[in-house]
C-alpha positions, 0 to 999 in steps of 0.5 A, spaced: 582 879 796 585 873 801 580 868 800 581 869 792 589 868 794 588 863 798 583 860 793 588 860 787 594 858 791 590 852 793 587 850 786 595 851 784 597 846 790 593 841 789 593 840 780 601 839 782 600 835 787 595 831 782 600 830 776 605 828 781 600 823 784 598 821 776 604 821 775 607 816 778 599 812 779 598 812 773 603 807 769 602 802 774 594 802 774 596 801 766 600 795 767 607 799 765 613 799 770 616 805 770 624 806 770 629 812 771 634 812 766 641 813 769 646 813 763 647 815 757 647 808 753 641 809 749 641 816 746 639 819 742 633 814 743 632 814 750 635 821 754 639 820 761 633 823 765 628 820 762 623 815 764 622 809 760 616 805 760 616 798 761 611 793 759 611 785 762 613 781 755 614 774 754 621 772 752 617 770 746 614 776 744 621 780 743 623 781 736 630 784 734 630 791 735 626 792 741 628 795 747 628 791 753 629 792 760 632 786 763 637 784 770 644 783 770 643 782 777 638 783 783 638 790 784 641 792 777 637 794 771 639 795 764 635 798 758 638 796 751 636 794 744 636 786 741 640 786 735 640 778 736 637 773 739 638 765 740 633 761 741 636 755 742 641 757 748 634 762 750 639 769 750 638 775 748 644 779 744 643 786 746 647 793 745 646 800 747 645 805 742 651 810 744 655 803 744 660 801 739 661 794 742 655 789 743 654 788 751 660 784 753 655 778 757 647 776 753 642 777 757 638 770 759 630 770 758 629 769 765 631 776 766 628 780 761 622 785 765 620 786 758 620 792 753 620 799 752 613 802 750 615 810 751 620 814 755 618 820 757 624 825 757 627 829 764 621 826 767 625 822 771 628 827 774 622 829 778 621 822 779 628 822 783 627 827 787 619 825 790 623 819 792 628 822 797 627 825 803 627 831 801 622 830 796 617 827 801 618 833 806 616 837 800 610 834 798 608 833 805 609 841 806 606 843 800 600 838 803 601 843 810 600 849 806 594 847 802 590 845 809 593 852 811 590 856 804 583 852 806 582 854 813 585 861 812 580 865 809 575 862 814 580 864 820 581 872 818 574 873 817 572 869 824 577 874 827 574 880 822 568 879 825 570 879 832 574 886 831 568 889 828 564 886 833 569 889 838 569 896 834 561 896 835 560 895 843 566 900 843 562 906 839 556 905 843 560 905 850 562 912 847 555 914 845 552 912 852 
């Protein structure tokens, strides 16, 4: 009955722990850059805990009413729509979907990282989490855990054994 526990238990821990793994593995062995959506500036299109995937694009390739992801400064990254582009000065005109106004400031081809493929809602949060202490601490309790469910069966019935044995010699001294 413990080993049959422990067996489900492990087989649950390790098909959580792969997801997670492809989860975060798989966009990049695919050439996709994966960006946690923080605001709100681009529902009901792309949900505030999405995660939107991102494929590198030459500033040539976008068109008007693609969603890019582009810097406005060195750590700050920003995912809206083209509603212009101008080739000549070599920006793009961008605008969030919940925005009324056009982004105050045009985004410089330079800058693009490139364009939306998908977004996959309230993945990012889960996302956010596993790249916190907190999250790292889990993930590594939980491989504890596993190892722990693996070796269990093995230990009880090692000390099963050594009680029956003990039984054994103990109800042939009684007989003598």
């Amino acid at each position: 009955m413990v080993k049959k526990i422990c067996n489900f238990l492990s087989t649950f821990i390790i098909i959580l722990l792969a997801v997670a793994a492809l989860a975060l593995l798989l966009p990049r062995v695919l050439g996709y850059q994966s960006m946690v959506v923080v605001s709100g500036s681009m529902e009901p299109e792309i949900h505030v805990g999405a995660i939107a995937l991102v494929k590198e694009a030459e500033p040539q390739t976008v068109k008007v009413d693609d969603v890019i992801t582009f810097y406005i400064s060195s750590d700050t990254v920003v995912t809206h729509r083209v509603v212009e582009i101008d080739s000549e000065k070599q920006e793009f005109v961008t605008k969030g979907d919940a925005n009324n106004e056009v982004d105050a400031n045009p985004v410089k081809f330079s800058s693009l990282i490139g364009i939306v493929a998908t977004s996959i809602p309230y993945a990012g949060y889960v996302m956010m989490k596993i790249r916190t202490p907190i999250g790292i601490a889990v993930a590594c309790g939980l491989l504890v855990l596993l190892l722990v469910l693996i070796f269990l069966p093995g230990i009880l019935s090692e000390d099963e054994e050594s009680t029956n044995k003990k039984e054994k010699k103990v109800k042939n001294v009684k007989k003598d």
